[in-house]
Structures are given as structure tokens and as C-alpha cells.
Residue, then its C-alpha position, 0 to 999 in steps of 0.5 A: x841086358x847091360x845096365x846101360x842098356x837098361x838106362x836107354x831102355x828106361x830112357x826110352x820107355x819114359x819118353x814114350x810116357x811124356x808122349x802118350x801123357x801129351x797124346x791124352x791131354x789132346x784127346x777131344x781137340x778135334x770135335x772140341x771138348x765136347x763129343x759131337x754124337x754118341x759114335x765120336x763120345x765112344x770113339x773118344x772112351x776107347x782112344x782113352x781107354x786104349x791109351x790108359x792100358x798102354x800108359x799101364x804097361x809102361x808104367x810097369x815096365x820103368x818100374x821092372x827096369x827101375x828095380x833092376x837098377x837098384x839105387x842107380x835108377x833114380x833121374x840120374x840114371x837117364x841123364x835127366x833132371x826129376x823136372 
């Protein structure tokens, strides 16, 4: 893979990070903050726990691609400014 293959790559995997992030904060929103019964406090722990292993496999996927990168894979390397 080119590196600037892998740009778009790390690009692409942190911008599946912001949604996901954006996805958790919301988890609840539906019901309220509060679970309406044991079958929707469960529901909601699974979506979480879910969404928490798929912000894990990512988390290590940037950080492979980042060291592949070498010294080039800091925020500029996306494009993107560290904000």
C-alpha cells in the first residue's frame, strides 16, 4: 500500500472514529437518559459494549497505519489540523 493510500486510509479510519464517538455520546437519547426496563438497560449495555470493541479495532488500526507512516503520520499527514 502507497503511502498515500494509507493517508486515505488513516483518514478514513479517523473519521469512522469521530462518528462512532458521536454514536456513543447519543446512546440512551431515545428512552431518555434513563433505561425504561431491564430489556432496553440491556439493550443499551450491548450497543455500548459493541460500539466500544468497534472504537478498539479502529483505535489499533490508526495506530498500525500511524506506524507505518513513520514520523509522517502526525495531523498533518491526513490533512487535518490536531483540532
Amino acid at each position: 500500500m502507497s503511502s498515500s493510500d494509507l493517508r486515505q486510509r488513516l483518514e478514513n479510519v479517523e473519521a469512522s472514529l469521530r462518528r462512532l464517538r458521536g454514536e456513543d455520546a447519543d446512546l440512551g437519547s431515545e428512552f431518555g437518559s434513563v433505561p425504561q426496563d431491564f430489556g432496553d438497560s440491556g439493550q443499551d449495555l450491548q450497543m455500548r459494549e459493541e460500539l466500544e470493541g468497534q472504537i478498539a479495532d479502529l483505535e489499533a488500526e490508526r495506530d498500525r497505519i500511524k506506524a507505518e507512516l513513520g514520523p509522517d503520520a502526525g495531523p498533518e499527514a491526513t490533512g487535518r489540523s490536531g483540532h
